[in-house]
C-alpha positions in Angstrom: -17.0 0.1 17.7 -17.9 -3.0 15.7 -18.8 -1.0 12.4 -15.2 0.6 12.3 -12.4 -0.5 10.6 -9.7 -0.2 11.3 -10.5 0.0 15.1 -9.9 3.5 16.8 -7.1 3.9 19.0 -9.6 5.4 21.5 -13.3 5.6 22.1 -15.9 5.8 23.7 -19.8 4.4 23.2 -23.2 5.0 23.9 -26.6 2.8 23.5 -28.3 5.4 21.8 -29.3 6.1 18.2 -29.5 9.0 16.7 -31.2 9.5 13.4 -29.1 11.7 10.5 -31.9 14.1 9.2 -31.6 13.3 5.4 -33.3 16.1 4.1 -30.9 19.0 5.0 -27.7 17.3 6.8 -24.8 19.7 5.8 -20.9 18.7 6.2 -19.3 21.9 7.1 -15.4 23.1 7.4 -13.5 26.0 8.6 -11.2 25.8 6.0 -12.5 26.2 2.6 -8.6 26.8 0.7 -7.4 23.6 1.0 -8.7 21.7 -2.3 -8.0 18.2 0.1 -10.7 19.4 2.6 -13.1 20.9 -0.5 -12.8 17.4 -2.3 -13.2 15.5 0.7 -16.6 17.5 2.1 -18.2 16.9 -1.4 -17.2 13.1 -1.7 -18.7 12.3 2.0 -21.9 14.7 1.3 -22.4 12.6 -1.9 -21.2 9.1 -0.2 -23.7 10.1 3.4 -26.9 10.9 1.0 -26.4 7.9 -1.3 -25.1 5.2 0.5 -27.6 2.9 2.1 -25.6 0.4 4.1 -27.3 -2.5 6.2 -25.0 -4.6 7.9 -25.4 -8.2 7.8 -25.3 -8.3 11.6 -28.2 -5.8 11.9 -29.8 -4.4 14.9 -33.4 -5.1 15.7 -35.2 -1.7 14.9 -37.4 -1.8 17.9 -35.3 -2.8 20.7 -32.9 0.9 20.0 -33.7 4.0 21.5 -33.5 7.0 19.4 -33.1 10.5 20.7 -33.1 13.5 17.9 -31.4 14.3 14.5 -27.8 14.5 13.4 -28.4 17.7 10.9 -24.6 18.6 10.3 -20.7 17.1 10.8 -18.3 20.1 11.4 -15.2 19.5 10.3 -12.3 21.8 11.6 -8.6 21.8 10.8 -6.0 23.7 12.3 -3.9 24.0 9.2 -4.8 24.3 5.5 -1.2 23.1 4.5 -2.1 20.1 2.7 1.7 18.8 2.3 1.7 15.0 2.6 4.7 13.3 3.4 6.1 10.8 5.9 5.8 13.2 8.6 2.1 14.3 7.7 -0.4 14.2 11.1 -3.3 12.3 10.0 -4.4 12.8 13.5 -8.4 13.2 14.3 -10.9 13.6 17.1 -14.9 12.8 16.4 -17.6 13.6 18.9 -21.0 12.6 17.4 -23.9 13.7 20.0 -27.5 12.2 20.8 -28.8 15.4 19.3 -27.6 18.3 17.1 -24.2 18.6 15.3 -20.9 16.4 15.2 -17.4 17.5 15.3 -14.4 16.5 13.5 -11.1 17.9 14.6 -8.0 17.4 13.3 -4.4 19.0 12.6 -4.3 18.8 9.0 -6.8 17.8 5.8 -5.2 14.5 5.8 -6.4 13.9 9.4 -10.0 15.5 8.3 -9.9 13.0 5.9 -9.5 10.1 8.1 -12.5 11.6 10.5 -14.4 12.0 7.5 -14.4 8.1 7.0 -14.6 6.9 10.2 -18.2 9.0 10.3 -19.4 7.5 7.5 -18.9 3.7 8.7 -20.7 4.8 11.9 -23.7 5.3 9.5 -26.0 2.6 8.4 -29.0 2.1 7.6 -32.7 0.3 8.4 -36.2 0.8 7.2 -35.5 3.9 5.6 -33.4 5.8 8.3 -29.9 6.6 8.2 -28.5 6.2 12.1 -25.8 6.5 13.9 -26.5 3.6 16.5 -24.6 3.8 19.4 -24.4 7.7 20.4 -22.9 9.5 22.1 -19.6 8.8 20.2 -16.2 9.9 21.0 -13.3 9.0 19.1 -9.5 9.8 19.7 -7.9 8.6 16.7 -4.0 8.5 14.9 -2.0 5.4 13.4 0.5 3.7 15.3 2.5 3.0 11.5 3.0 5.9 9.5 3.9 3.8 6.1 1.1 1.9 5.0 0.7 0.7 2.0 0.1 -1.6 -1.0 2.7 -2.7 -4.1 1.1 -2.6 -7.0 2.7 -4.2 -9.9 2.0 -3.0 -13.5 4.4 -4.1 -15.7 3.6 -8.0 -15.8 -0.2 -7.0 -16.3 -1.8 -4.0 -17.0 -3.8 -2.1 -15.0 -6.5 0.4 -16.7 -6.4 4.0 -14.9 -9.6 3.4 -13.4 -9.2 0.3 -12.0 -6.2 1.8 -9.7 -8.3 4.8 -9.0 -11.1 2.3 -7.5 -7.8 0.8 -5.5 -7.1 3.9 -4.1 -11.1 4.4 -3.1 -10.7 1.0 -1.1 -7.1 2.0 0.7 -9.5 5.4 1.9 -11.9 3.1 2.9 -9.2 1.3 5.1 -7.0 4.0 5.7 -3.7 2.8 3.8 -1.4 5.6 2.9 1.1 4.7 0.3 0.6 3.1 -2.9 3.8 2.0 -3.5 3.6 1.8 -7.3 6.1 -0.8 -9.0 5.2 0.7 -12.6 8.3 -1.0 -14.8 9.6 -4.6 -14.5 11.4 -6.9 -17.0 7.9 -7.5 -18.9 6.9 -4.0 -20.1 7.5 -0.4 -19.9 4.1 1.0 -19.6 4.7 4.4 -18.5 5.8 7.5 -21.0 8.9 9.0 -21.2 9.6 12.1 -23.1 13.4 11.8 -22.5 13.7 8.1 -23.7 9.9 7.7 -25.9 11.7 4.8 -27.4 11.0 2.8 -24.1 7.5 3.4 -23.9 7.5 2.6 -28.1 9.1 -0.6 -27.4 8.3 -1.3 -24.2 4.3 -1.1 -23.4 2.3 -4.2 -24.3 -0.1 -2.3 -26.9 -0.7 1.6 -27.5 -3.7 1.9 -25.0 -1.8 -0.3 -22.4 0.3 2.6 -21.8 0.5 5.6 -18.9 0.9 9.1 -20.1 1.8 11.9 -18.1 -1.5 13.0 -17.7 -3.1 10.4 -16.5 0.0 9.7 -13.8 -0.7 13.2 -12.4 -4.4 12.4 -12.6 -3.9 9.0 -10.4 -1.3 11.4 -8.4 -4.1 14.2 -7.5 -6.9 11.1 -6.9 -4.9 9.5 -4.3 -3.8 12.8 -2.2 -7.2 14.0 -2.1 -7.7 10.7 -0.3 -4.5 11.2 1.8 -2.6 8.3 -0.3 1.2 9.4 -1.5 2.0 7.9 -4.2 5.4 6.3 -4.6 6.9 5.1 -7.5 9.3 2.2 -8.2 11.9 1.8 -11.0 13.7 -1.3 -10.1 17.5 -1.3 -11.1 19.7 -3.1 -12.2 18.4 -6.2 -11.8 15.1 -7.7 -13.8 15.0 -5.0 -16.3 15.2 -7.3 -19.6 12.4 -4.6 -21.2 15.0 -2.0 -21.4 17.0 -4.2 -23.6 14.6 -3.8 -26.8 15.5 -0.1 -26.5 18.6 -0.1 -25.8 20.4 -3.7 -26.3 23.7 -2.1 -26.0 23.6 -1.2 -22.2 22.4 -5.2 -21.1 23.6 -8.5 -19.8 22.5 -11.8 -20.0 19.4 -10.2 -22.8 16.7 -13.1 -22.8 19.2 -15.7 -22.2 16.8 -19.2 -23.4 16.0 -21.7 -23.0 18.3 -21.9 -19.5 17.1 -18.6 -18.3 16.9 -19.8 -14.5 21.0 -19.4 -14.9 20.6 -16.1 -15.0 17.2 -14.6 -13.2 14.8 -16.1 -10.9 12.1 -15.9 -13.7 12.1 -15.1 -17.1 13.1 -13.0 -19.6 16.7 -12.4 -18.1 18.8 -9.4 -18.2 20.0 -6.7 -15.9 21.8 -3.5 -16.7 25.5 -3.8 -17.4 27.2 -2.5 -14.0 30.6 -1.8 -15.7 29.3 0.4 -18.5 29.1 4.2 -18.3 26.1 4.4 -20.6 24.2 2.0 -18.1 24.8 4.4 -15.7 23.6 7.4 -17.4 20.6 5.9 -18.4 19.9 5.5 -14.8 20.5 8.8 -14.2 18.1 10.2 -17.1 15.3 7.3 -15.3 15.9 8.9 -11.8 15.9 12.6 -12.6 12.4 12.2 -15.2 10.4 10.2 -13.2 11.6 12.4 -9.5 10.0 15.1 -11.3 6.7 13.4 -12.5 6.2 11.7 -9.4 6.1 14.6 -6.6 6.2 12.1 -3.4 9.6 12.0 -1.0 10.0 8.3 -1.9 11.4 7.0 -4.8 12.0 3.5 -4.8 15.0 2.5 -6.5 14.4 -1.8 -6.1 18.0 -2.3 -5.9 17.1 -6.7 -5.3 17.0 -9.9 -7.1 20.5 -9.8 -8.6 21.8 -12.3 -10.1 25.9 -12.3 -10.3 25.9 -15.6 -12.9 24.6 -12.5 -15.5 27.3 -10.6 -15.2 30.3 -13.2 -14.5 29.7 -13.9 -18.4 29.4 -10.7 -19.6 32.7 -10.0 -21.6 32.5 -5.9 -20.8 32.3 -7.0 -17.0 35.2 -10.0 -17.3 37.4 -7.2 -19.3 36.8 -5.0 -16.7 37.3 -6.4 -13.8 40.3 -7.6 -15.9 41.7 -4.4 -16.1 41.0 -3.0 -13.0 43.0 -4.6 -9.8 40.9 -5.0 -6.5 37.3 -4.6 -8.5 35.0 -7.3 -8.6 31.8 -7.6 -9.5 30.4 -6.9 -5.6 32.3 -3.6 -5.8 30.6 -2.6 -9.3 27.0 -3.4 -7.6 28.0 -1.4 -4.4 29.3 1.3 -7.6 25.9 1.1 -8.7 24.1 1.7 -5.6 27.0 4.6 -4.4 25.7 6.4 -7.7 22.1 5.9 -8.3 21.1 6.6 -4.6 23.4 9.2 -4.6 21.2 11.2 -7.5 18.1 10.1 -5.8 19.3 11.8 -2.8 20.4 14.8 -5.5 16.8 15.1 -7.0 15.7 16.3 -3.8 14.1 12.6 -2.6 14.3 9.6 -0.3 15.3 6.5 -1.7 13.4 3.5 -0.6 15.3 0.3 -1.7 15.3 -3.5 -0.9 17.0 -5.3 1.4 19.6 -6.9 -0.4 21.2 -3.7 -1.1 22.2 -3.3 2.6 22.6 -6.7 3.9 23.9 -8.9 0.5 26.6 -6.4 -0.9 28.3 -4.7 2.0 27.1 -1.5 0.7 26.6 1.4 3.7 23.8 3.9 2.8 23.1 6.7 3.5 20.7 6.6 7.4 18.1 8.2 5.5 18.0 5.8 2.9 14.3 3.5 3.5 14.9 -0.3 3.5 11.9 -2.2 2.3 12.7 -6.1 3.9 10.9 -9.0 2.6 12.6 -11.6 2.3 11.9 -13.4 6.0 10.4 -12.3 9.0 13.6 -11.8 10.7 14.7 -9.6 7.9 12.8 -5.9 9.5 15.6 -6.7 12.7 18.1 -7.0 10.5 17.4 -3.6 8.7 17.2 -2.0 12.1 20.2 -3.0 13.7 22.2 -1.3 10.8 20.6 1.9 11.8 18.2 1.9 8.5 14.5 3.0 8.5 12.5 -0.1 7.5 9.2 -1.1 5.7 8.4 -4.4 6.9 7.0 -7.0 3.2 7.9 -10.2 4.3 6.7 -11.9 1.5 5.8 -15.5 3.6 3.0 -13.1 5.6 2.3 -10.0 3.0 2.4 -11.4 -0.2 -0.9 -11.6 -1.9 -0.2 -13.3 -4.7 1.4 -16.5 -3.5 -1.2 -19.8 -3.7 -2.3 -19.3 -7.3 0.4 -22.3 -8.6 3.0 -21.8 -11.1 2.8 -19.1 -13.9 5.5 -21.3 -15.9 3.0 -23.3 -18.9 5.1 -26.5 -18.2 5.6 -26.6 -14.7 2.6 -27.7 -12.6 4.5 -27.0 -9.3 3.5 -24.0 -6.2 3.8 -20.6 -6.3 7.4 -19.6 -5.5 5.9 -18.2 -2.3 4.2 -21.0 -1.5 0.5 -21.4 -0.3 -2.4 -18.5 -0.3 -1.6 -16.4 2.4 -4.9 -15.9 4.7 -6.2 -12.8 6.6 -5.4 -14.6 9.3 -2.0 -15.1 8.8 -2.1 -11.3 7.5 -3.5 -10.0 11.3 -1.7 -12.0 13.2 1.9 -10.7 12.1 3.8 -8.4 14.1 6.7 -6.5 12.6 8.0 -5.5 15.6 7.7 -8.9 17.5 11.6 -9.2 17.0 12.7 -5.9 18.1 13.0 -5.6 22.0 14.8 -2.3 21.9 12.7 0.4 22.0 14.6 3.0 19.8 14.9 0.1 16.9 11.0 -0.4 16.9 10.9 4.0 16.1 12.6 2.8 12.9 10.4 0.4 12.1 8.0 2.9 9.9 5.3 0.3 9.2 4.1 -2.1 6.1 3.3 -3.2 2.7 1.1 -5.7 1.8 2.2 -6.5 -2.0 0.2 -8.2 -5.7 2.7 -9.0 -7.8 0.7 -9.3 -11.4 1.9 -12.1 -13.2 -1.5 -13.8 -12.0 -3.8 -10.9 -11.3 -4.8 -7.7 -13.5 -7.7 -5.1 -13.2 -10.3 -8.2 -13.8 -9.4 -9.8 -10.4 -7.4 -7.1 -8.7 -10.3 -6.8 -6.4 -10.8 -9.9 -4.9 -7.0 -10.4 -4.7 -6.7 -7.4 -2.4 -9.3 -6.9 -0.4 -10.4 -7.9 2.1 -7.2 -9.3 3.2 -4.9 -6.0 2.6 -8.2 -4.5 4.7 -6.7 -6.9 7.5 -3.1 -5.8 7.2 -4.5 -2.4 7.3 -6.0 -2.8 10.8 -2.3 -4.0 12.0 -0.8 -1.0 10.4 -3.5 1.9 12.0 -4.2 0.4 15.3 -1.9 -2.5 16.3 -3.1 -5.8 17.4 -3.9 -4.9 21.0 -7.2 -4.3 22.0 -6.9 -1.4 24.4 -10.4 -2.4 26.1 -8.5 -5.5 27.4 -4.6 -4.9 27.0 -4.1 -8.3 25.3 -4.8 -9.6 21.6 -8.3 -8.6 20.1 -10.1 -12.0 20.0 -10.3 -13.4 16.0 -13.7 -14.5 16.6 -14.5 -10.6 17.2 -12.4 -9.8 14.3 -13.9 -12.0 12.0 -17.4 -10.1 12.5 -15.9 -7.1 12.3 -14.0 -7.8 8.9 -17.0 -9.6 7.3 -19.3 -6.1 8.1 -16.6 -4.2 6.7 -16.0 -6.6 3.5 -19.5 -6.0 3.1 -19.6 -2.2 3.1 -17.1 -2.2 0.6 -19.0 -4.6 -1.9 -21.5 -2.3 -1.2 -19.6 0.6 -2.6 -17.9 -1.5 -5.9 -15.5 -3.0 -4.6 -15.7 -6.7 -5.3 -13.5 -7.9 -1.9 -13.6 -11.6 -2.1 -16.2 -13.3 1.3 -14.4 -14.6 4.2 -16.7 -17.6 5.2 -20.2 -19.0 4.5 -23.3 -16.3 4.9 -24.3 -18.8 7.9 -21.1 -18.1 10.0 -23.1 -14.2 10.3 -25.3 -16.3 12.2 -23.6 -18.7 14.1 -20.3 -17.0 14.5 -19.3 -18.9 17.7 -20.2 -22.0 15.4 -16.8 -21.0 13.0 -13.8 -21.0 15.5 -11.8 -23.7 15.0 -11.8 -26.2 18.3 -8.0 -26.0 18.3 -6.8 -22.8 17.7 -5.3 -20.8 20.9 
């Protein structure tokens, strides 16, 4: 199943190759209501008669057998209900025969959708012929994670609409599921708001580098006809200095220079003040806009990165604390969290927040409530041994922005995260290696692999994702266990595999950075490293 990525939880192979008759191959489903399925059928029909894929690692023409024609892919679902959520089934069986039709089944569109991919990487092409070369084909597929997905981060760069519709084409191609959108930051405020335009006004970078409505519902609509929720992030209270040029009068610690470092891990400081009212309901008007804009479950409140120093010199929060025995400023951050979770949870929504929230400040959520952890690799067993659902980001594994040096114009030190994190180092991390009990690995829901922007933006957005988010990917769908042997697929194997996907993808526009030189295609064996276990 070398041409499939990720790798099938179950399947079997043949030697044969069957030819897919060009001139009147028809993808057919039962269910013609569901505008996922509709969508889907068109976008394969158009992908299976254009694309003309010839792996690097190519067959020799002569030496295959070849039985009949492929003329049509039926695809039937047992539900038109094309409701995607955390619990959605993206389930799927494929049979492709020697001769005649091939079948998708599946529960839902969503899982329709995944078939409908996995057929298309079995196709590829030589000397004018479309085949699928190893038939008879049968494929038992589902993910092992059900959260899988990318941070996106558009408020330290901006991101053109089309360049995050061409990343949600690539996390189809891989089978990723969430785009976890982190939309607002200190830096700008890209996205409209018709309760508070002034943030937008003051906020975006220029006019055009803005997101209206209609294009959010247009990136919404793109990504779950690919079976991609899409879940945004408004991160509060910390890092939020862009609401200050709205709205100086609800901040602390506004653009504190030149010592910003005493009051934020980067700059431009300043945080929400936790001790006023109006901070609050400005929170509130955030939370109950954008929970109806953005129709996903999740909404990520960030919740991280505080910095107390902010708010120790703050006069409203010395005065009152002052004035109010037994508060301090840990109680006003638990405050915050006890109220802006609590309207998340009143919009009708999940919130999804990080780590700190639970495990710095002593705050109890609610066991609903989705803890993102990233700030170690022990931090996912941490989450789960408070009870919490967690989303495992540590950022020393999943972080795909770390190696590039400092973004700071007079400081010619590393990354804050350190060195380039490979693929390698991607595949080879398992969020569940800490968790021996089997009921804490359920709450484990999966991963995020995440590009923080403050060195990447649409013109290399590419290459810095892919293909190493197209590694995590594989983790977060099929595990790292080879089910032909029961132990841990060989990197060697993996390697080829990734390469023949990376060059699929090219082949379809997206610009995924190569792996090694065009002569380790060749001489694979040649590339391992004499050392490495």
């Amino acid at each position: 199943m070398g041409a499939v990525w990720p790798m099938p939880s179950s399947y079997q192979v043949g030697s044969i190759g069957v030819e897919i008759k060009r001139s009147d191959f028809m993808i057919k489903s039962n269910v013609t209501s569901s505008s996922v399925i509709n969508a889907a059928v068109e976008r394969y029909q158009y992908l299976l008669e254009h694309e003309y894929y010839q792996s690097p690692y190519d067959y020799d023409e002569n030496a295959l057998k070849t039985s009949g024609y492929l003329y049509a892919l039926d695809v039937n679902v047992q539900s038109a209900q094309d409701v995607l959520d955390l619990e959605t089934d993206e389930s799927y069986s494929l049979e492709i025969p020697v001769e005649g039709k091939a079948v998708i089944n599946a529960a839902t569109p969503f899982g329709a959708v995944r078939g409908l991919e996995t057929f298309s990487q079995l196709v590829s092409a030589n000397s004018g012929r479309k085949l699928v070369k190893n038939a008879p084909v049968k494929i038992t597929d589902s993910p092992k994670f059900s959260h899988r997905g990318i941070l996106l981060d558009t408020s330290r760069n901006f991101y053109h609409v089309d360049s995050i519709l061409r990343t949600l084409d690539a996390m189809a191609y891989n089978k990723l599921n969430v785009l976890h959108w982190h939309i607002v930051d200190a830096f700008s405020w890209p996205v409209e708001s018709k309760v508070h335009p002034e943030l937008t006004e003051k906020g975006a970078y220029t006019s055009d580098m803005r997101y209206s409505y209609e294009e959010i519902k247009k990136i919404i609509n793109y990504a779950k006809n690919r079976a991609i929720r899409v879940m945004p992030e408004f991160n509060m209270p910390g890092n939020t200095f862009i609401i200050g040029d709205a709205h100086p009068e609800i901040m602390s610690c506004l653009n504190k220079q030149p010592n910003w470092d005493k009051f934020a891990t980067e700059p431009p400081s300043g945080q929400l003040n936790i001790a006023d009212p109006r901070a609050v309901s400005f929170a509130f008007d955030v939370i109950t806009e954008y929970s109806r804009l953005f129709v996903d479950l999740g909404f990520h409140l960030g919740g991280g990165s505080l910095n107390t120093d902010c708010w120790k010199e703050d006069p409203v929060v010395e005065l009152y604390v002052r004035d109010h025995p037994g508060e301090s400023i840990e109680s006003l951050v638990k405050g915050w969290y006890e109220q802006t979770f609590g309207k998340v949870n009143e919009m009708g929504k999940i919130t999804f927040a990080r780590e700190e929230t639970v495990l710095n400040y002593n705050y109890t959520a609610k066991n609903t409530t989705i803890i993102e952890a990233w700030v170690d690799e022990e931090s996912v067993s941490k989450v789960v041994e408070r009870g919490y659902r967690a989303i495992a980001s540590p950022w020393s594994r999943y972080y795909l922005d770390c190696g590039h040096g400092s973004w700071l114009s007079n400081f010619d030190g590393d990354s804050w995260c350190g060195s380039y994190k490979g693929w390698q180092q991607i595949y080879s991390y398992n969020p569940l290696s800490n968790i021996t009990d089997v009921e804490k690995q359920k709450l484990v829901l999966g991963g995020e692999v995440a590009l923080w922007s403050a060195q990447s933006d649409e013109t290399s957005v590419d290459r810095n994702l892919w293909p190493r988010a197209a590694a995590f990917a594989e983790i977060m769908w099929s595990g790292s266990i080879d089910p032909d042997t029961n132990s841990t697929r060989d990197m060697g194997k993996v390697a080829q595999r990734l390469t023949d996907h990376r060059f699929r993808m090219v082949a379809r526009g997206i610009m995924a950075e190569p792996l090694q030189p065009l002569w380790c295609i060749h001489h694979p064996e040649a590339c391992m490293h004499p050392s490495a276990p």
